[in-house]
N, C-alpha and C positions, 0 to 999 in steps of 0.2 A: 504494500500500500504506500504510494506517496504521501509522503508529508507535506500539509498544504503552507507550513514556515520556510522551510527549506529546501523541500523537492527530494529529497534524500527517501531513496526507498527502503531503508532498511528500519525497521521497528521489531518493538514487542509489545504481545498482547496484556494489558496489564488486567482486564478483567471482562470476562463476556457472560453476558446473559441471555435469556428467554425472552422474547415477546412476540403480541400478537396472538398468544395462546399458543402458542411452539412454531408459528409460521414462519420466526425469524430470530435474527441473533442480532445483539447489540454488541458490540466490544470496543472496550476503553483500550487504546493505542497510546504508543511515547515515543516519538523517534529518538532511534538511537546514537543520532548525529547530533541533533539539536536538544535533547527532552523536550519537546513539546509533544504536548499533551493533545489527542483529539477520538473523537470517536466513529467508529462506522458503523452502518448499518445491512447486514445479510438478508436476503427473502429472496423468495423462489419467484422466477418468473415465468409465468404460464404463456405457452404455446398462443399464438394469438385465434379465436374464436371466430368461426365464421357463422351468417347466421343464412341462414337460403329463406326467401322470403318464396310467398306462392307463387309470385310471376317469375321464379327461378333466379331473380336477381338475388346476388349474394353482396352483404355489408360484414361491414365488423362487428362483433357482438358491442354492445354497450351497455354495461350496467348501468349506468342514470339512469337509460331509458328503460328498461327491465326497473328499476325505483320508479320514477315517475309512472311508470304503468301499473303500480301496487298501489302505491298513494293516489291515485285519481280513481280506483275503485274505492279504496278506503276514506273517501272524503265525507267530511263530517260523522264520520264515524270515532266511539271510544278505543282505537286503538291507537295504543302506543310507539311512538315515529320510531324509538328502537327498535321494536319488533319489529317493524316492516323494512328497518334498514337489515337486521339481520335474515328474514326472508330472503331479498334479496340477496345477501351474501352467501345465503346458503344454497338454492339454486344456482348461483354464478359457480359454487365449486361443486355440485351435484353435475353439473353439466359438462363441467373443465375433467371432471372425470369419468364420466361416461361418454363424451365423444372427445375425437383426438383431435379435429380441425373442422367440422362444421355441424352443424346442428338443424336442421328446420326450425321455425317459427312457430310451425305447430305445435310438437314435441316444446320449446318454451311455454309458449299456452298452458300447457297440462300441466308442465311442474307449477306454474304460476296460478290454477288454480285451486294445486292441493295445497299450496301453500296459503293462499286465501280462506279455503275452505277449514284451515285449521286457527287462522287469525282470528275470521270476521263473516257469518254466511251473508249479510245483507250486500258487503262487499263479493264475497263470490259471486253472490246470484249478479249481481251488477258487473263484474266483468264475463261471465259467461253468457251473460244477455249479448252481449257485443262480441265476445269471441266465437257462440255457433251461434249468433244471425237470428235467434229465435223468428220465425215469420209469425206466430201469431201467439195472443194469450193463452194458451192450452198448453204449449210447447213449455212456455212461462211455468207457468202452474206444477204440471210437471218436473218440472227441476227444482222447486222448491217442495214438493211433495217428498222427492230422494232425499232431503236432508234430515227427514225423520227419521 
């Protein structure tokens, strides 16, 4: 690691820890040209995510937009913005490890609804109104009947 005092690449690691919940490592450095003192930070970097939408176009996955698509079901609803951030997180690595480089849209849907469905059902039903299309109130009805 260079030392950002001196340039000098030669250190030792004076202390490294846990964070993230094991995703990553902190370690306290010292060059050993200069002592100074700094710290870096380790974490895994995941393969980049593709996402194939239905007209076959493929984007890059985006978690905001997987977040803003949780929170705009769950609007004005009592859930709590951590849970749905970690929702979120948790499908983002539900997904990082079940596909190796791309994913359907679809297949996000689903995880995004059992995740819903375990948050908030009025939020579910309200993003699975709009994710299968319901055509009429019976189809409605129905999907709120499965949650008994």
């Amino acid at each position: 690691m260079r030392c950002p005092e001196c340039n000098c690449l030669d250190d030792k690691v004076v202390d490294s820890r846990s964070v993230k919940e094991g995703a990553g490592v902190r370690r306290r450095r010292e060059c050993l040209n200069c002592s100074h003192r700094f710290t870096t930070y380790e974490g895994i970097i995941h393969s980049e995510l593709k996402v194939i939408k239905k007209n076959n176009i493929r984007e890059d996955f985006d978690k905001e937009k997987l977040s803003s698509g949780i929170v705009n079901a769950c609007y004005k609803r009592p859930v709590d913005p951590e849970k749905i951030d970690q929702a979120a997180e948790d499908i983002y690595l539900k997904l990082q490890q079940k596909y190796d480089k791309e994913v359907s849209s679809a297949e996000v849907g689903v995880h995004v609804m059992e995740a819903l469905k375990q948050l908030d059902q009025v939020a579910y039903v309200r993003f699975a109104s709009v994710y299968r299309k319901f055509k009429d109130v019976e189809e409605f009805i129905e999907e709120i009947r499965g949650l008994k």
